[in-house]
C-alpha positions in Angstrom: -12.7 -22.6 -6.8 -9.3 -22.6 -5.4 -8.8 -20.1 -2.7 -5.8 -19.4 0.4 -7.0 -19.3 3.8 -6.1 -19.9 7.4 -7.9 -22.2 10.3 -5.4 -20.9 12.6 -3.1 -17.4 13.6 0.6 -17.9 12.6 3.3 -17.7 10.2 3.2 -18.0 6.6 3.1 -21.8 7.0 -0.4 -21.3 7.8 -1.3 -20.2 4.4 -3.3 -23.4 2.7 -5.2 -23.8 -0.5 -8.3 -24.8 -0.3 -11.2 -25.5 -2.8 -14.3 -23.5 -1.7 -17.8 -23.3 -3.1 -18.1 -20.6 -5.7 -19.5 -16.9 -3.6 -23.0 -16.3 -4.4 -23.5 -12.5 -5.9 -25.8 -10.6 -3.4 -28.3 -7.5 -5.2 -25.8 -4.7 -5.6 -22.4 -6.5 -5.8 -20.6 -7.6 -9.0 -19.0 -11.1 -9.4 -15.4 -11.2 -10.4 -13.1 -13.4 -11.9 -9.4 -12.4 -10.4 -6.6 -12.3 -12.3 -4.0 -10.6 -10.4 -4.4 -10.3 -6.2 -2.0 -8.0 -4.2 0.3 -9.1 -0.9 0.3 -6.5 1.4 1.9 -6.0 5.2 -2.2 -6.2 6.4 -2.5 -9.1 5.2 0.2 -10.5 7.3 -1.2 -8.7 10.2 -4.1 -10.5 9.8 -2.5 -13.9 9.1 -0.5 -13.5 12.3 -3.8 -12.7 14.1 -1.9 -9.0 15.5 -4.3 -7.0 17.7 -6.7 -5.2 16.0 -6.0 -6.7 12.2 -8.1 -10.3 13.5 -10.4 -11.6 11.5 -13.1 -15.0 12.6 -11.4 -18.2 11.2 -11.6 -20.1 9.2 -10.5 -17.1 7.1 -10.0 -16.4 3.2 -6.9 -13.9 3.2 -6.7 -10.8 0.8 -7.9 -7.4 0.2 -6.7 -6.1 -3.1 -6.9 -7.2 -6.3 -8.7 -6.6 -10.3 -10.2 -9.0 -12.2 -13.5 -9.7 -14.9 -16.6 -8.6 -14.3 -18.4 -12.0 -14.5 -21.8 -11.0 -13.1 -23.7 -7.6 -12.6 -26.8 -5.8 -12.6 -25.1 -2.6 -12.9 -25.8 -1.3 -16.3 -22.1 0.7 -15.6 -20.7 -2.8 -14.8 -20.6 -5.4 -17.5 -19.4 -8.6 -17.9 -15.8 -8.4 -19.5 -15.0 -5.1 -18.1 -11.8 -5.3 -15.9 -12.6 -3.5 -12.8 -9.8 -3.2 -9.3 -10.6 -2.5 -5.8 -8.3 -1.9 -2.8 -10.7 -3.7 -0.1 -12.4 -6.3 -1.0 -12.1 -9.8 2.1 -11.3 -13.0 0.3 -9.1 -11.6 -2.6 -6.9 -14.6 -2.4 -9.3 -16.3 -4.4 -10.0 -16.8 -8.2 -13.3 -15.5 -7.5 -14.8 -12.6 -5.1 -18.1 -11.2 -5.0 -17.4 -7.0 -4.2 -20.1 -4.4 -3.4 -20.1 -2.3 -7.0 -19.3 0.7 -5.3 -16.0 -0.4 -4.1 -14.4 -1.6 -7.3 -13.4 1.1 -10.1 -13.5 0.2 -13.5 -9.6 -0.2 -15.4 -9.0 1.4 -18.2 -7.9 -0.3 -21.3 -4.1 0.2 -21.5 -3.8 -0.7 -18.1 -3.0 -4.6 -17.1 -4.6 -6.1 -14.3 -1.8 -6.7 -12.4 -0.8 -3.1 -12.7 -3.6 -2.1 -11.3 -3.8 -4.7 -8.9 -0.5 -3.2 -7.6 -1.7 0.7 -7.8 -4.7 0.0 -5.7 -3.6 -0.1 -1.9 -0.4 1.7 -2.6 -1.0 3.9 -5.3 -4.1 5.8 -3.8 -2.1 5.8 -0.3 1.0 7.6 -1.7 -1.7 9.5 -3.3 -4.1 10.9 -0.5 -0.5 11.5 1.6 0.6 13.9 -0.5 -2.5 15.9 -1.6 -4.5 15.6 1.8 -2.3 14.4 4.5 0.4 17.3 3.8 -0.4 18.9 0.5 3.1 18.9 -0.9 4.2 21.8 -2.8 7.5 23.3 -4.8 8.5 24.2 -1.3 8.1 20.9 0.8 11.3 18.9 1.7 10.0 15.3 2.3 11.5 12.1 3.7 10.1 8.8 2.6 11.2 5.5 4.5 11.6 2.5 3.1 12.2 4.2 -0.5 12.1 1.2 -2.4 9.6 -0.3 -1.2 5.9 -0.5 -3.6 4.9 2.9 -1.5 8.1 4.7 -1.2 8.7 4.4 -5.0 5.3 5.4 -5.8 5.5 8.5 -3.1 8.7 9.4 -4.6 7.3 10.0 -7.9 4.1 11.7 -6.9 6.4 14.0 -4.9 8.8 15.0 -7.5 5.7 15.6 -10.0 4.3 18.3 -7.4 8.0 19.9 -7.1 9.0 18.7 -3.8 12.7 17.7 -2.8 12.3 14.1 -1.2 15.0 12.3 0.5 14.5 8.4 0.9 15.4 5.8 3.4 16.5 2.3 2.5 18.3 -0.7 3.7 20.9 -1.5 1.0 22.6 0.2 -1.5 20.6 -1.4 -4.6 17.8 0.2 -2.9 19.0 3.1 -2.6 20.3 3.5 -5.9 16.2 2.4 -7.0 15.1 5.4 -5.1 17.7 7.5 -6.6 16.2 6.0 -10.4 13.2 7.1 -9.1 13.4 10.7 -8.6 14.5 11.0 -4.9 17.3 13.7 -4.5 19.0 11.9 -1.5 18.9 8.5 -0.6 20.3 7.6 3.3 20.4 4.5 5.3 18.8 4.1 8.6 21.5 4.5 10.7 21.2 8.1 12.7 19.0 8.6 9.6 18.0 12.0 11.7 21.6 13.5 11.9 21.9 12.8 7.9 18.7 14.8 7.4 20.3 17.8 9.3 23.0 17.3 7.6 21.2 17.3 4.3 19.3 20.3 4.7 21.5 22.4 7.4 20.0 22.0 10.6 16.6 22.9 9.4 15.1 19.5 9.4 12.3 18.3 6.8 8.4 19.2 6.7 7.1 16.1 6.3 7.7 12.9 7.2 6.1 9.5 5.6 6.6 6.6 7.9 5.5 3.4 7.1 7.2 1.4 9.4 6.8 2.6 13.0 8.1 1.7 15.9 11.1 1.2 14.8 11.9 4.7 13.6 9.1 7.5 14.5 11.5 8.7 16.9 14.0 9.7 14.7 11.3 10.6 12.3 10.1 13.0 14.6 13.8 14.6 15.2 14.3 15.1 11.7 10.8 17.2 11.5 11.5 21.0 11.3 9.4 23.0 13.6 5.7 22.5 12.9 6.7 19.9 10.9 4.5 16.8 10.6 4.8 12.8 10.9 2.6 10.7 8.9 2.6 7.5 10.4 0.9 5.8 7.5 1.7 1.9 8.6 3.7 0.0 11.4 5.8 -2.6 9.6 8.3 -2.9 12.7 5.5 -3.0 14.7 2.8 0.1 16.6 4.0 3.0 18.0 3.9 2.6 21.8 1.6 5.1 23.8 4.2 8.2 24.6 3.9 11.7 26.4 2.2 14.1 24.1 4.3 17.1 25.8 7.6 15.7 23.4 5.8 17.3 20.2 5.7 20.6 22.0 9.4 20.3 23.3 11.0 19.0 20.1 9.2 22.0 18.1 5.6 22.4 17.6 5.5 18.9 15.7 2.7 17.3 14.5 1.6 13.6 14.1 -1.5 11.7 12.3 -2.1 8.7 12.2 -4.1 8.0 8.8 -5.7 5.4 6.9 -6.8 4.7 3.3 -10.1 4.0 4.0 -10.6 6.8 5.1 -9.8 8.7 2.4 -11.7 6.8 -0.4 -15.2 6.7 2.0 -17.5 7.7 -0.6 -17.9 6.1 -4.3 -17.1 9.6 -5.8 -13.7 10.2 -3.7 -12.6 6.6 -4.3 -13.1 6.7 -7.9 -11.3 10.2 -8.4 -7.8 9.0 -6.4 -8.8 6.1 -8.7 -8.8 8.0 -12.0 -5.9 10.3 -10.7 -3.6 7.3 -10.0 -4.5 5.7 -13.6 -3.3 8.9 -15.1 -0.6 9.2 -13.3 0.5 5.6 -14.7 -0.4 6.7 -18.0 1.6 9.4 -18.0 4.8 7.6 -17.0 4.4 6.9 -13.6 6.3 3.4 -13.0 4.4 1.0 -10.6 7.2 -1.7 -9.9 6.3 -5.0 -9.7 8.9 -7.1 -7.8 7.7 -10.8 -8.3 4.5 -12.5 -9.4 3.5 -15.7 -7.8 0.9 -18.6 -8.6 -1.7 -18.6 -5.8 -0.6 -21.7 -4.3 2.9 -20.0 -3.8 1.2 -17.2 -1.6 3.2 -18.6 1.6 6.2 -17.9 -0.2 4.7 -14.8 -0.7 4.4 -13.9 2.8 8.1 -14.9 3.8 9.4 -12.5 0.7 7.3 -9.6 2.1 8.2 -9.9 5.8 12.0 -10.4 4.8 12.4 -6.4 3.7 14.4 -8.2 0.8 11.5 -7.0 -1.2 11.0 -3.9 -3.4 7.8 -2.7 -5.3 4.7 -4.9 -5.2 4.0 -8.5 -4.7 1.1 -10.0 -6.8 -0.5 -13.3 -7.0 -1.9 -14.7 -9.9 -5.4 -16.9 -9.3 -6.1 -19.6 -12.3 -8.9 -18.6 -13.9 -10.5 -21.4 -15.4 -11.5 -23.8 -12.5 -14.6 -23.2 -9.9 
């Protein structure tokens, strides 16, 4: 089977295809036939070999994905049925073999590349606003990078619960995709805190959803209204550096988490509810943007598209599915 992996840390040059032996289904694991992978900042990370994201090489890129059921002995899981995951290793593959209680069954009216692309950023925007800060008809909310495959989806998810959400982008085409999106404001970055005063008189937001990091959780914390809280979700400028504690007191009561998916979907039950929630949430209208599909061998191109911020909405790759 065809497959992308690395033999050493670096760009996206370092992205090869490579024919590896088929994965042999352990007891309790379903093999899967993929038909639509997702590209995600993590899996730079780990291409680039950051601290903390490395993996052992030689290494078989990819977390996210949906495909066939080819094998199972899961009465639940059949062959045919189309089933997605958001962590599963060696996704950039046409086939992967996946524990059975990580994957979540698709259903019908759903594509596989839709739900390739809800996975990851669909259940993130969704554990954010219902457990991170439960947003409500009350809660003003900025969302960077607006237009990117999180920022839409958070948008949307926001404006169903009756929040107000101002977005950050880069460019006016994004903005103006946040705006079709539901957000109520869309800024750029510059002095992005003194717009949000402006926006909402001095008072600041509740909640802030930053995916990028170092770049801007400063200002993200100035635009916070006292006791207001920054989610610091992902770090695609780079990690937050340590910093003195004592500024969330002097800048007003702030809060800060730092969370992660996984832990938010650590049980079969929890994972498979944000699951269903997010496939309802499609079904009833929610638009999961797809910016660009790619053949597997074009995953290097891929990775330069993500890391540009030229992007906006999801990246998928699309594994043939007839060779092993």
């Amino acid at each position: 089977m065809r497959a992308i992996t690395i033999n050493n840390y670096g760009g996206a040059e370092n992205l090869e295809l490579t024919e590896l032996p088929m994965p042999e289904r352990r007891p309790g694991q379903v093999l899967v036939k993929t038909l639509a992978a997702g590209v995600n900042f993590i899996d730079t990370y780990q291409r680039a070999g950051i601290a903390n994201y490395q993996k052992p090489l030689p290494l078989t890129l990819g977390l996210e994905g949906a495909g066939e059921v080819i094998e199972s002995d899961n009465k639940q899981l059949t062959p045919g049925d189309v089933v997605a995951w958001p962590f599963a290793p060696a996704s950039y593959a046409e086939y992967v073999t996946i524990d059975e209680t990580k994957v979540v069954k698709v259903p019908e009216n759903i594509s596989p590349e839709i739900a390739a692309a809800s996975m990851l950023q669909g259940m993130t925007a969704h554990y954010l606003v219902n457990d991170t800060f439960k947003i409500t008809e009350n809660t003003a909310a900025l969302v960077h990078a607006g237009a990117g495959g999180v920022g839409l989806l958070l948008i949307q998810m926001i404006k169903q619960l009756g929040g107000q959400v101002i977005a950050t982008a880069s460019a006016d085409e994004k903005r103006q995709l946040a705006i079709q999106h539901g957000a109520d404001h869309a800024i750029d970055y510059k002095d992005f805190d003194k717009q949000i005063n402006e926006l909402t008189d001095d008072l600041g937001v509740d909640v802030v959803y930053d995916g990028i990091g170092q770049a801007t959780y400063m200002q993200s914390l100035a635009s916070l209204k006292k006791r207001g809280l920054l989610a610091l979700f992902g770090a695609s400028s780079g990690p937050v550096p340590l910093f003195d504690l004592q500024m969330l007191n002097s800048m007003g009561s702030l809060f800060i988490t730092r969370p992660t998916l996984a832990d938010y979907i650590s049980t079969k039950t929890e994972l498979q509810s944000r699951a269903d929630d997010v496939f309802k949430a499609i079904t009833n209208g929610m638009k999961v943007n797809i910016h660009k599909t790619y053949d597997l061998a074009d995953a290097s191109a891929a990775h330069k598209d993500i890391e540009s911020r030229e992007t906006s909405g999801k990246l998928i790759l699309k594994p043939a599915s007839d060779s092993q």
